[in-house]
N, C-alpha and C positions, 0 to 999 in steps of 0.2 A: 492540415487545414486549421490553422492556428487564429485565432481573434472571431470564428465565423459564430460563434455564439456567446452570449453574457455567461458568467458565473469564474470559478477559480482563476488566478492567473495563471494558477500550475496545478496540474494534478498529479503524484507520484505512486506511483504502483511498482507492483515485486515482490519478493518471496520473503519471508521471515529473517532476519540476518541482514536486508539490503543497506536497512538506515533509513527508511521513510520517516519514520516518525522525530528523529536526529533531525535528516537533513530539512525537513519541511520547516524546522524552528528555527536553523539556521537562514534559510531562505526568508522567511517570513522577517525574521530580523531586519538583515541585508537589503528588501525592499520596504521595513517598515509599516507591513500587513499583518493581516490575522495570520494564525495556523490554525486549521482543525484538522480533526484525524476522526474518523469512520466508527472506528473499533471505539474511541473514548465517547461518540454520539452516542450508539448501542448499551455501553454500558450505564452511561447517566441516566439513559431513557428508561432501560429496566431497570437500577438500582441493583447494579451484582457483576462479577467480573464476569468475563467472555466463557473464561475454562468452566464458569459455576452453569452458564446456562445450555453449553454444550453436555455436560454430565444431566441436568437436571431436566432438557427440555430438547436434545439431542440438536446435532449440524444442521437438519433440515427447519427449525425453526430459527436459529441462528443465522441461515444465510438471508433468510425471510426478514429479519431487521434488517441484514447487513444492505439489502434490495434496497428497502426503504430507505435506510439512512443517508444511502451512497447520491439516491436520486433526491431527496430533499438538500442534501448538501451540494451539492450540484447545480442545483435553483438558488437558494438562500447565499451561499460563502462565495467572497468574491478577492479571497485572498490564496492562501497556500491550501492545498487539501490531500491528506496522505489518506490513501485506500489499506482496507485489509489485505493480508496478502492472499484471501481468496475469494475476493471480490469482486475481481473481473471472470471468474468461473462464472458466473450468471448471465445467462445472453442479452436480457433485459439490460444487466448493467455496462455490459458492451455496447448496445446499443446507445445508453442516457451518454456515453462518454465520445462516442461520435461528433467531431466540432471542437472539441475542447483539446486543448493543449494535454497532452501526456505524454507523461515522461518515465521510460521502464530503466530503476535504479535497478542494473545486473548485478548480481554477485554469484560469485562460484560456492560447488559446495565446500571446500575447504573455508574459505571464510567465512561463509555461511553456519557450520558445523561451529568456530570459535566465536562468532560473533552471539547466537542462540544459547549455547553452552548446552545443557542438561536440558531445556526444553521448559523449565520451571514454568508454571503458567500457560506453559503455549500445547492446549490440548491435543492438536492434532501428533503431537512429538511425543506420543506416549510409546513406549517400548525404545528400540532401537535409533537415536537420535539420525546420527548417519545416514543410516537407510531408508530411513523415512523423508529425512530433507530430499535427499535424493530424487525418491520417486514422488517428490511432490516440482521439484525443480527439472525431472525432465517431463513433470505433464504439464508445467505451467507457464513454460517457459516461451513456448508456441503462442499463448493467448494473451501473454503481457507485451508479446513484441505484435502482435495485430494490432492492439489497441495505442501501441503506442508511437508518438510522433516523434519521439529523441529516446535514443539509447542512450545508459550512461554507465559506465561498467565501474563497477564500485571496488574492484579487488585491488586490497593492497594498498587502499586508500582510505587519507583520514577523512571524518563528513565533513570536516571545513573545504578539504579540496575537492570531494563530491559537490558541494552548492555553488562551489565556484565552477565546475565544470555542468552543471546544468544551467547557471545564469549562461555559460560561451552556450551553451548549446541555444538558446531562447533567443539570444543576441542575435 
């Protein structure tokens, strides 16, 4: 159900590794619009990275910005908009994305695993990178393809050919 309500022209979701935050600039380029991204909303709005506020102030207040920021960007941005990758866990936020164009950037855990690396910064990848991508890729894998109106399988490809194959997909 693609154009049925105002806000992003795109919105991109997917796991860690996919290239949201990549392909939405390349996108936003390519049609000469904004990009914003979810995760850089959260952190400007507290003043602190993601990984400081999940240590300092734990997940559960963490996805509580990420609630708000997802659904005020939603409203306000009417250009490119990249989600956290576990953003669409919140049924609130599945619902605010009903109507809107979304687009789930796939990627497998092997590219996943080299595109992430060591997990630097990315809290949830504490301990065993692998395994954890993993079990986070086969629970979320189910809820980014519900919410979303275009698959776009990211493996093995560069984000220039990713933006290009999510413009055919919109096309």
């Amino acid at each position: 159900m693609t154009g049925a309500v105002s806000g992003p022209r795109v919105v991109l979701v997917g796991p860690m590794g996919a290239g949201k935050t990549t392909v939405a600039g390349l996108l936003a380029d390519a049609w000469g619009v904004s990009v914003r991204d979810t995760d850089g909303d959260v952190e400007a709005a507290e003043g602190r990275a993601i990984s400081d506020i999940f240590v300092d102030d734990g997940e559960a207040h963490f996805r509580s910005l990420e609630r708000a920021a997802v659904a005020r960007a939603l409203e306000e941005h009417d250009g490119v908009l990249a989600l956290g990758g576990g953003a669409v866990l919140d049924p609130a936020t599945q619902e605010v994305l009903r109507g809107h164009t979304v687009v789930f950037l796939k990627v497998g855990l092997g590219d996943a695993v080299k595109r992430v690396g060591l997990g630097a910064g990315r809290p949830l990848l504490l301990g065993n990178v692998r395994a954890t991508l993993k079990k986070l890729l086969d629970e979320r894998t189910p809820v980014y393809e519900s919410v979303a109106t275009h698959v776009v399988d990211t493996d093995g490809t560069e984000p220039a050919d990713v933006a290009v194959r999510v413009q055919e997909a919109l096309a």
